[in-house]
N, C-alpha and C positions, 0 to 999 in steps of 0.2 A: 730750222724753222720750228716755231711752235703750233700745235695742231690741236684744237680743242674739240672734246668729246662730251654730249649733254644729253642726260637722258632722264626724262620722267616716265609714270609708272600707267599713266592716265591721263585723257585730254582735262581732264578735272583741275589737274598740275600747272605748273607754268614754269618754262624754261628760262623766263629772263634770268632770275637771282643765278643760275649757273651759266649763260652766257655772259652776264654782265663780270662774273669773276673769273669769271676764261679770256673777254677780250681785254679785259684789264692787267690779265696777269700777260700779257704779250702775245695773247694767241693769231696769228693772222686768216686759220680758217677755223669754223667749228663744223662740226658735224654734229646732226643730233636724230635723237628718235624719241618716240610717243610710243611707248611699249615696257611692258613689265621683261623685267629681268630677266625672268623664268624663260623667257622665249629663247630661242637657242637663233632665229632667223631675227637679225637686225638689220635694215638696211641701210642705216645711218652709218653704224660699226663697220657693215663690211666695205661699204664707199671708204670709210676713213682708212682701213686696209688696205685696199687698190691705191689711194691717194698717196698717202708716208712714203716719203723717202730713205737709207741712210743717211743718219746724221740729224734727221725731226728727232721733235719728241712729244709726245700723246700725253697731253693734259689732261686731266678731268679736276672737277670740283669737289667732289668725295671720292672712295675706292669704291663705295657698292653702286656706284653710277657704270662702271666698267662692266666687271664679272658677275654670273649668275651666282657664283657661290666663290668663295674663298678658292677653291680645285680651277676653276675655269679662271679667275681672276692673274691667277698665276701661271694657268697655262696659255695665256692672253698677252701676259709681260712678256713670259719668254718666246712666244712668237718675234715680239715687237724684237728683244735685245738680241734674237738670231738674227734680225734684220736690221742689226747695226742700229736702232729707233731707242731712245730714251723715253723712259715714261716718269709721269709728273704728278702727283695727287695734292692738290691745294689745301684743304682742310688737315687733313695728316699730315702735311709736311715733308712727305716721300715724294724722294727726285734721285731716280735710280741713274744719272749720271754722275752721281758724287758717291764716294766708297761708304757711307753710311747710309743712304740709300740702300745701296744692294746689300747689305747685310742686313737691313731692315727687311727687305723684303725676301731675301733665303730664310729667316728667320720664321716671317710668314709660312712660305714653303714646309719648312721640318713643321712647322702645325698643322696643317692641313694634312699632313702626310701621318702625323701619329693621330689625327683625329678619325683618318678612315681606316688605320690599325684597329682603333680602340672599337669602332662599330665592326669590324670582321669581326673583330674577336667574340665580341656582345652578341652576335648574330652567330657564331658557331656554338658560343658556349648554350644560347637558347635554344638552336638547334637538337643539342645533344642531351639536354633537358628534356624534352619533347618528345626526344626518343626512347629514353629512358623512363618515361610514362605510360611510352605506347606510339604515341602519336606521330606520324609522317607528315615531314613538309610537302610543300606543292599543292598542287588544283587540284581536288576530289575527282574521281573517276567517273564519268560518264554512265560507263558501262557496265554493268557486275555480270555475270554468271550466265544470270537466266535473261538478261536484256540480249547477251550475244546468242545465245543458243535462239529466242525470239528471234532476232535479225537471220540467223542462218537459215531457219527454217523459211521465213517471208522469204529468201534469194534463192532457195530452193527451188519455192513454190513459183520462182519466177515473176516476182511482184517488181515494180521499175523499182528503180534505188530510189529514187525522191521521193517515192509513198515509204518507202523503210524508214527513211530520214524524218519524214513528217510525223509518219505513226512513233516513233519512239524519241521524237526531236533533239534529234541527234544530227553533224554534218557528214558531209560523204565521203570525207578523208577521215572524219572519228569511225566511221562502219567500214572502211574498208581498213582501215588501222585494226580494227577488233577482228575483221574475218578473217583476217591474214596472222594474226596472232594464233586464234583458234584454232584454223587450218595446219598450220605446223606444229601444234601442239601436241 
């Protein structure tokens, strides 16, 4: 059976022109949503999940109507083809139940796959750059020196923790992270 999936990005949008080419293309159910891509909770998608049987196949009208990104698009298929489900992209022409098909879309796959090679790599080599500068990744530190020696003496002096926190605004897992650092120092 075929199973149509429709999805715009905004009530702005309108879903006929991809219903109308899903019930056309043979679809007998659609499922749809009113949501941008980017959202990872669809509840159109995930009905159409629960619904598919072995042996359906998951239509859509274009391939960015599917997946948030090319990575999930494809981790999306192979859901569907562990589950025995063919999938169908009208506009591209991709119907992963013919062997050109799925070489199309392995094909996909090895791209996706050296494109987030090629950002590790971008991202270590800028890393190493940065280091080589000077400079350290991650979130600047809270705390320096003389903030933690301040907070020791306030807990000393027996002040509550939420006045420490407030007076140096800081949280109470950042100050008790620094006094326990200190303390074993």
């Amino acid at each position: 059976m075929l199973i149509g999936y429709a999805r715009i990005s905004t009530v702005d949008q309108n879903l006929d022109l991809q219903k109308d080419a899903l019930l056309k293309s043979g679809c007998n159910e659609v499922f749809e949503d009113t949501i941008s891509g980017s959202k990872s909770e669809r509840e159109g998608l995930n009905k159409l999940l629960k619904y598919i049987r072995p042996g359906d196949t998951v239509v859509v009208w274009k391939l960015d109507r599917l997946g948030r990104s090319l990575k999930h698009l494809i981790e999306l298929v192979q859901i569907l083809n562990d589950r025995s489900v063919g999938f169908k992209s009208l506009q591209e022409n991709i119907d992963t139940t013919t062997a050109s098909g799925k070489l199309f879309l392995h094909i996909f796959g090895s791209l996706a796959e050296f494109e987030r090679e090629l950002i590790k790599e971008r991202t270590i080599a800028g890393l190493k750059a940065a280091a080589e500068r000077g400079r350290k990744g991650g979130r600047p530190r809270l705390m320096d020196t003389n903030k933690i020696e301040q907070a020791r003496a306030l807990h000393r002096s027996h002040i509550p923790v939420s006045e420490i926190c407030k007076t140096l605004g800081i949280s109470k897992g950042t100050l008790y992270r620094n006094l326990t650092i200190k303390n074993n120092a």
